[in-house]
C-alpha positions in Angstrom: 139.3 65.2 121.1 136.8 67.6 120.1 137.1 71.5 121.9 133.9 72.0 124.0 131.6 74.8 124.5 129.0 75.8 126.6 127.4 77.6 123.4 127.5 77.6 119.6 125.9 80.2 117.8 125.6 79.6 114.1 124.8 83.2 112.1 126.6 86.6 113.2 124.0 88.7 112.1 122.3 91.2 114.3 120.0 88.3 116.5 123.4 85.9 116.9 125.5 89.2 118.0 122.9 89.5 120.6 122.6 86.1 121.9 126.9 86.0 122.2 127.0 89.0 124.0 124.9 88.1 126.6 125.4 84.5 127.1 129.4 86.1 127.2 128.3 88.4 129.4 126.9 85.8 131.9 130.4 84.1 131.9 129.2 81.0 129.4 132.1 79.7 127.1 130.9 81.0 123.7 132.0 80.1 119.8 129.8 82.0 116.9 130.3 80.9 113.2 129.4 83.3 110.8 129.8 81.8 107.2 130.0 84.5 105.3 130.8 88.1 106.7 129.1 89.5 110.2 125.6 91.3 109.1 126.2 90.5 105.6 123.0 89.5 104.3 119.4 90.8 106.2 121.1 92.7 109.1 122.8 95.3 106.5 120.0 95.4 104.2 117.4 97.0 106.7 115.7 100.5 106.4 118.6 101.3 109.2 115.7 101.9 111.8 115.3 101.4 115.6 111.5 102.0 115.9 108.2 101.1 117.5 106.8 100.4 113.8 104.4 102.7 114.0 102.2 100.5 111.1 101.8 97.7 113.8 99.8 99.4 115.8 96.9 98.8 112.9 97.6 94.9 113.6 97.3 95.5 117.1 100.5 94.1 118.0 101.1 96.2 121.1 103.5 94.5 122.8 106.3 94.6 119.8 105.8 98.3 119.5 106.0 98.3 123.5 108.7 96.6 123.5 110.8 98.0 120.6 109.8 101.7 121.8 111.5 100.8 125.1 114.6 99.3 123.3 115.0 101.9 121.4 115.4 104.2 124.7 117.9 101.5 125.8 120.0 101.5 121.9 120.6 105.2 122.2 122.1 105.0 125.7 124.3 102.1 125.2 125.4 102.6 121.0 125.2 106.1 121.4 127.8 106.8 118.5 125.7 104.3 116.0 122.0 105.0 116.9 120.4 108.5 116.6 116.9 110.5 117.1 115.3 111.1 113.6 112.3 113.5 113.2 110.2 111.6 110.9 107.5 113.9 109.1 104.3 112.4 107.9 102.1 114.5 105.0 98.6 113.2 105.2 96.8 114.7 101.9 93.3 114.4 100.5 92.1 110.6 100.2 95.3 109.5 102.0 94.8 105.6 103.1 94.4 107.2 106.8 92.8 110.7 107.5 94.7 112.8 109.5 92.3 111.9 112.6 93.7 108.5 112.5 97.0 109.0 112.7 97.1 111.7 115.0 95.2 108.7 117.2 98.2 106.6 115.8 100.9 109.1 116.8 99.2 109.8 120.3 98.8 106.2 121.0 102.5 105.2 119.8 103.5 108.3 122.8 101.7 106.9 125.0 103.3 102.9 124.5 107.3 104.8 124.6 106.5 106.0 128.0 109.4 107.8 129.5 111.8 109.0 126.6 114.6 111.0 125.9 113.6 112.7 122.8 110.3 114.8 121.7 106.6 113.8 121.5 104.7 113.6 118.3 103.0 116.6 116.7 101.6 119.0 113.9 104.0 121.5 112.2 102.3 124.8 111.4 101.7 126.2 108.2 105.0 128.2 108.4 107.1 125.2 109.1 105.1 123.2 106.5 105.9 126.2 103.6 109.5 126.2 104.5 109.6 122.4 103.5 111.3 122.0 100.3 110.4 119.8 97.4 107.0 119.0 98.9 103.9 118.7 97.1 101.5 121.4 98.1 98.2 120.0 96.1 95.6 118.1 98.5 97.8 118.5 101.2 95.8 118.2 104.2 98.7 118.2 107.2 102.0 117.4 108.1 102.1 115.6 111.0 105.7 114.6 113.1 107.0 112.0 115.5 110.2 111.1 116.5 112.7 107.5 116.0 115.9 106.4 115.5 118.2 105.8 112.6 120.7 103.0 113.0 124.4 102.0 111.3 123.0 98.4 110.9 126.0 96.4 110.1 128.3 98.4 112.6 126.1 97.9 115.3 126.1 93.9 114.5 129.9 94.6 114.2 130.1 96.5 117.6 127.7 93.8 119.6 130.1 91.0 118.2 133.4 92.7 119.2 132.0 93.4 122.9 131.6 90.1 122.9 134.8 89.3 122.0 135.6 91.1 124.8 133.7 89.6 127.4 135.6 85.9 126.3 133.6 84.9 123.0 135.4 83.3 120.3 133.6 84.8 117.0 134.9 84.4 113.4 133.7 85.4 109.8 134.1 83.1 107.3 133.9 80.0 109.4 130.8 78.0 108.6 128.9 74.8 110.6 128.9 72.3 107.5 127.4 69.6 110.0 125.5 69.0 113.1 125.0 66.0 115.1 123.1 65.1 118.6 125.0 63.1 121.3 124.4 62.5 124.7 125.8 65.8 126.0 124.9 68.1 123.5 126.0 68.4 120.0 128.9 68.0 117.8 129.6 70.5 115.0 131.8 70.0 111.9 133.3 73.7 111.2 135.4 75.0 108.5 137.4 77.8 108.0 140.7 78.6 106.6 140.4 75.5 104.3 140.8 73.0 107.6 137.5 71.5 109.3 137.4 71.1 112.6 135.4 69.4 115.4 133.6 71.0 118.2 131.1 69.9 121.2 128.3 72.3 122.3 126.1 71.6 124.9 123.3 74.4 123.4 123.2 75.4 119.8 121.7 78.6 118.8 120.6 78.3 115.5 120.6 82.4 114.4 120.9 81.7 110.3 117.5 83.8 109.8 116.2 83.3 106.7 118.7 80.4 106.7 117.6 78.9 109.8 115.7 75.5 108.1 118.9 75.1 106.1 120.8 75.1 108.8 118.6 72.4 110.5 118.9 70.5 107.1 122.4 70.0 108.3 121.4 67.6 110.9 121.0 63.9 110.8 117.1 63.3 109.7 114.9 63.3 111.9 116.9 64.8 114.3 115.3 68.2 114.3 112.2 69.7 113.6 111.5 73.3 112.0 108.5 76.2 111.7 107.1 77.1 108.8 109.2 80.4 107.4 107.8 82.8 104.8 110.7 85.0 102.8 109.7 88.6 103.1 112.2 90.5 100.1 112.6 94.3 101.7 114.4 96.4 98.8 115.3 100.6 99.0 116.8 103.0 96.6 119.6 104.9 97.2 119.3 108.8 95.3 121.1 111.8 95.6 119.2 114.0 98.1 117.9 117.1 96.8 118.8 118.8 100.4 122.7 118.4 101.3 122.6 117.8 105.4 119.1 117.4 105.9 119.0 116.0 109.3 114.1 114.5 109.2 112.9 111.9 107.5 109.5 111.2 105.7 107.0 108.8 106.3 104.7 108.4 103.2 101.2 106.6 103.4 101.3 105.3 99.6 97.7 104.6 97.8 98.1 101.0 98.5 98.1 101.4 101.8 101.6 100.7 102.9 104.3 102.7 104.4 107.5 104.0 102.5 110.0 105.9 104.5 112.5 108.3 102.5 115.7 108.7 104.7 118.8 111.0 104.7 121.7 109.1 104.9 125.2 110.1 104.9 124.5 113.7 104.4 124.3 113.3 100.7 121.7 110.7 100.0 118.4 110.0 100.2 117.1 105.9 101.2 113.4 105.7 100.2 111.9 101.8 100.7 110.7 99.1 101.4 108.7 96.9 99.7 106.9 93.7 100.7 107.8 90.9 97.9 107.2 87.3 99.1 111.1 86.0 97.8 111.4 82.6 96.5 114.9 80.7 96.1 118.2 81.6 97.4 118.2 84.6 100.1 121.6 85.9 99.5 121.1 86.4 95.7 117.4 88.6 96.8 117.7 91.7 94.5 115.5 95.2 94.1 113.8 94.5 91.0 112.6 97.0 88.6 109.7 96.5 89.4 110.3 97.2 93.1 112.2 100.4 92.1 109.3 101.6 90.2 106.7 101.3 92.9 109.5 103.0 94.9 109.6 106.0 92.9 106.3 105.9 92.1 105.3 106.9 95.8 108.2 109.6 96.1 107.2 110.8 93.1 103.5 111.4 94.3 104.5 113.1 97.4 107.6 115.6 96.1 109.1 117.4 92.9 110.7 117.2 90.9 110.3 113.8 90.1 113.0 110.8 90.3 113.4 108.9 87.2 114.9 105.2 87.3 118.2 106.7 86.1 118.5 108.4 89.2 118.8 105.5 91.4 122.5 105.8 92.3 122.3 102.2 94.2 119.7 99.7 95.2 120.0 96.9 97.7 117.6 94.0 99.2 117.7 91.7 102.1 115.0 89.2 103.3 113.0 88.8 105.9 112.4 85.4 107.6 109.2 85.8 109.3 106.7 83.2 111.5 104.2 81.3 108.8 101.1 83.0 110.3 98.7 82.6 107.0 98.6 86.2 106.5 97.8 86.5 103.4 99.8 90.0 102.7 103.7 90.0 103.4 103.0 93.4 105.2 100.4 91.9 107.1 102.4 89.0 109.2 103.9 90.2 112.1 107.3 91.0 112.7 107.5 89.1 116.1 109.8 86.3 116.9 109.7 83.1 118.3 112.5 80.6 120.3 111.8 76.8 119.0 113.6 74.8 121.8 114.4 70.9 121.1 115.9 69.2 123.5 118.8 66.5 123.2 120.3 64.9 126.5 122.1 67.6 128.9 121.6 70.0 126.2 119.2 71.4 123.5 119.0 73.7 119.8 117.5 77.0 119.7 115.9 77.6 116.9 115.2 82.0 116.4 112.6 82.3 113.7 112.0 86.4 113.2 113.0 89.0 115.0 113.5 92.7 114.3 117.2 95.2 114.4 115.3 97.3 117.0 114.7 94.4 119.4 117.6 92.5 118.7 119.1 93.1 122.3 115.9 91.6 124.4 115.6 88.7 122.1 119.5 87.9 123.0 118.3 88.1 126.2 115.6 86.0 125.9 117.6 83.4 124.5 119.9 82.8 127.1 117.3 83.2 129.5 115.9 80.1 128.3 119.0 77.9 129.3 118.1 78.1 132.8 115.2 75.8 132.0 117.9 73.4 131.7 119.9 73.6 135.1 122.2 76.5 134.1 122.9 78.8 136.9 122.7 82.3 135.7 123.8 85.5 136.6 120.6 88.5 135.9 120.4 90.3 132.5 123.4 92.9 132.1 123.1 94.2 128.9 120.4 97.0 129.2 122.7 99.0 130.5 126.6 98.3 129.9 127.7 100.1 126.6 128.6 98.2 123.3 132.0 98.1 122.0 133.1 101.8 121.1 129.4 103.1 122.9 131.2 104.4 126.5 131.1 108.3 125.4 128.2 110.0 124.6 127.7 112.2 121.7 128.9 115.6 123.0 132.4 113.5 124.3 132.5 111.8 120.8 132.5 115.6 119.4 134.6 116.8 120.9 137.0 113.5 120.7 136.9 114.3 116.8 137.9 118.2 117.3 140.7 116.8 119.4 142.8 114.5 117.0 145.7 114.9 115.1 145.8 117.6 112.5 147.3 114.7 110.0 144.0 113.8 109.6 141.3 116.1 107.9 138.0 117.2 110.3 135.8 115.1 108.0 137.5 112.2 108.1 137.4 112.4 112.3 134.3 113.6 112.7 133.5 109.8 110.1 135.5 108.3 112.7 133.8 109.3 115.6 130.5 108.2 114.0 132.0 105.0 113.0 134.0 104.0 116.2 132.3 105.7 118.6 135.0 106.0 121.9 137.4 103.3 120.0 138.1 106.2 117.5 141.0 106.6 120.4 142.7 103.6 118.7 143.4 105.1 115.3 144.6 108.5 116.9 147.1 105.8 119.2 148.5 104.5 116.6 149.1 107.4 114.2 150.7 108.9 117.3 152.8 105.8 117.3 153.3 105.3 113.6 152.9 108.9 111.8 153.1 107.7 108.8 149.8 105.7 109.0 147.8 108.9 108.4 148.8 109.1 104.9 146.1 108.3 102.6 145.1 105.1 100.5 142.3 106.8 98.5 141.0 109.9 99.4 139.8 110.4 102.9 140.7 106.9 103.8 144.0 107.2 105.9 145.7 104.1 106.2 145.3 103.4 110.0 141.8 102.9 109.5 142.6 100.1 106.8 145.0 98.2 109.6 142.2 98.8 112.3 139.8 97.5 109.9 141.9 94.4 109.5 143.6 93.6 113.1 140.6 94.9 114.8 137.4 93.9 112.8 137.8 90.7 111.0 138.3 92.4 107.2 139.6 89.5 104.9 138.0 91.1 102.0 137.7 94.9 100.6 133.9 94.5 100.2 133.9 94.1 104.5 135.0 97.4 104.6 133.8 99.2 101.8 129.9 98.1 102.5 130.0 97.0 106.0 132.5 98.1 108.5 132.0 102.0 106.6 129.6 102.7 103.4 132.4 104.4 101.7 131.6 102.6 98.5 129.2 105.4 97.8 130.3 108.0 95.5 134.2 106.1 95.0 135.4 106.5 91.5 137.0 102.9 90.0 140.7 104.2 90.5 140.1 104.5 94.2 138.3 101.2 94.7 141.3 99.8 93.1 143.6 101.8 95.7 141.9 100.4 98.8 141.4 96.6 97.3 144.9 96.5 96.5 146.0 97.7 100.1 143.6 94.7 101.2 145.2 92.2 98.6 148.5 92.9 99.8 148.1 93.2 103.8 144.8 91.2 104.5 145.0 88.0 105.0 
């Protein structure tokens, strides 16, 4: 007989994290399949961002900048070690898309929609702070206005949402994939495989979180059985380059001639992530790549604002996800909104949830959402929780995490635990247990990768393969020679199961 479920979630990125931790959270039974690995394909290709979009405000779509101002607030407080304040600085020069009237009416407006906040109002920098700017183009510079946001660890913060649910009773798993989907009179049945075994389970609601996935998913149903929303694929691509600024701690926000927005972000102290475009994408989702075209445009519109000027060459990486956003008839990408919608079918004592859209920065109300729409079908509910408990590794805040670094063992360099308390947040506690325990764990894999944080990675956060540590659970990929790639995937041939 088939296991049963109050809840099957099918997609762990960011939007099905949500909806597990919550229903979790409100004491439903809860089983997530994640095909591939959690976050792997539009949830850790973002521009890392939790933000109001400040762009939407031109589409009058106040209430998604309302509401992902406010969740932004509520992201710092409970993911505190994985979502930060970013002073974002906008030059507005001399035939710029939008005078520097207009976004000053822009920046003022997106104060007023954050309300309350814990970090500074919008402004102008002066002409001192505006000459001590590096690298900035001074011809037919009119201003440099500022305004503050969020950078986010995308995938960790997927990572973190899943493992709190974990915690709270769900049963999630990478690699474990919904092959098929059938109505009955309580619910649903799913087909799942993983581990090379296929296994049957009932569900009485099925959250269908695949994003741009989600009609493919439904194509696993008998025919007939469900129906679907129009989806357009939206391809998002950055460039990674060396930052000409070691540790610079603002970002930009450049109005390019066309009219969109291009943010250039410091990341990881080193780099610099300037994107994104707007490319309708046709076929497959997970093979979406930055084209050279893309990265031309990219540099293009760095190029126009600073000096000296990035040639192709110095694109050090470049990545892509897709979007899957609501059919509107926009005719722009950049011009259909970001918004999501819940498309509820019902089916006997149960029903599918369909999430079309969504956005990282309001991940955590649309999980909320979601659940809040199985009361509609007799389920008695506790309230919403999760505005204010702390993800997994988010109980400390960033003062406590500091100082948690300075305290660790001296076996372990202060770069590597000040990484960890960035990466871990409060949990870094479990990597100082165990070298405590084990000493010999501290030793070193590849540079600055101890090997404790290999076993964590594997006995704590679902790594099968080296890739879903190297570009997801960290982003130590970056700058790692061949030898020491081969270091740290051999340690996961030989341990990982």
């Amino acid at each position: 007989m088939a296991d049963c479920v109050d809840v099957l979630v099918i997609g762990g990125g960011i939007n099905g994290a949500a909806v597990a931790r919550d229903a979790a959270g409100r004491g439903l039974s809860v089983y997530l399949a994640e095909r591939d690995d959690y976050g792997s394909a539009t949830s850790s290709a973002s521009s890392k961002l939790i933000h109001g979009g400040l762009r939407y405000l031109e589409q009058y779509d106040f209430r998604l900048v309302y509401e992902a101002l406010h969740e932004r607030e509520v992201l710092m407080r409970i993911a505190p070690h994985l979502v930060f304040p970013l002073r974002f600085l906008l030059p507005v020069t001399r035939g710029a898309p939008r005078p520097v009237w207009m976004v000053r009416l822009g920046l003022w407006l997106y104060d007023v929609l954050s309300g309350r906040r814990a970090i500074e109002p919008a402004g102008r920098l002066d002409d001192e702070a505006v000459a001590a700017l590096p690298n900035l183009r001074r011809t037919g510079l009119r201003a440099v206005l500022h305004y503050p946001d969020c950078w986010a660890d995308d995938s960790r913060l997927v990572l973190e949402t899943l493992l709190d649910a974990r915690a709270r009773g769900a049963d999630i798993g990478n690699y474990r994939e919904v092959v098929a989907l059938r109505p009955d009179s309580d619910g649903y049945v799913a087909e799942v495989a993983e581990g090379g075994r296929t296994r049957s389970l009932r569900a009485r609601f099925v959250v269908n979180a695949g994003g741009p996935w989600a009609n493919h998913v439904l194509d696993r149903m008998p025919q007939g059985a469900a129906t679907r929303r129009g989806l357009r694929l939206d391809r998002g691509s950055h460039v990674v380059v060396r930052s000409p600024e070691p540790d610079r701690d603002y970002a930009y926000t450049l109005q390019n001639h066309d009219g969109r927005v291009v943010f250039v972000l410091p990341w990881q102290k080193r780099y610099l992530i300037i994107g994104t475009t707007d490319v309708m994408h046709e076929g497959d989702p997970g093979a979406a790549r930055c084209t050279d075209a893309e990265r031309d445009y990219l540099i293009d519109c760095y190029n126009a604002f600073f000096e000296p000027p990035l040639r192709a060459q110095d694109v050090i990486w470049s990545y892509a996800g897709v979007r899957p956003l609501i059919d509107d008839a926009a005719k722009r990408p950049s011009e259909i909104s970001r918004d999501y919608t819940i498309h509820t079918q019902r089916h006997g004592r149960g029903a599918l949830l369909t999430v079309y859209g969504g956005k990282l920065s309001i991940h955590r109300r649309l999980g909320e959402r979601v659940v809040a729409e199985l009361a509609r079908f007799g389920v008695e509910l506790p309230g919403p929780w999760t505005q204010q408990e702390p993800v997994h590794g988010g109980v400390l805040d960033r003062g406590a995490l500091a100082a948690l670094a300075r305290s660790g063992p001296r076996s372990v360099s202060d770069a590597v635990r000040a990484r960890w308390s960035r990466t871990y947040g409060s949990c870094v506690r479990d990597l100082y247990d165990r070298i405590g325990a084990e000493p010999g764990t501290a030793r070193e894999i590849a540079p600055g990768i101890p090997e404790v944080e290999l076993i964590h990675a594997v006995e704590t956060e679902d790594v099968h393969r080296v890739d879903d540590f190297l570009y997801r659970r960290t982003k130590l990929f970056l700058g790692m020679g061949e030898h020491e790639r081969d270091a740290v995937a051999g340690w996961f041939v030989r341990h990982a199961a």
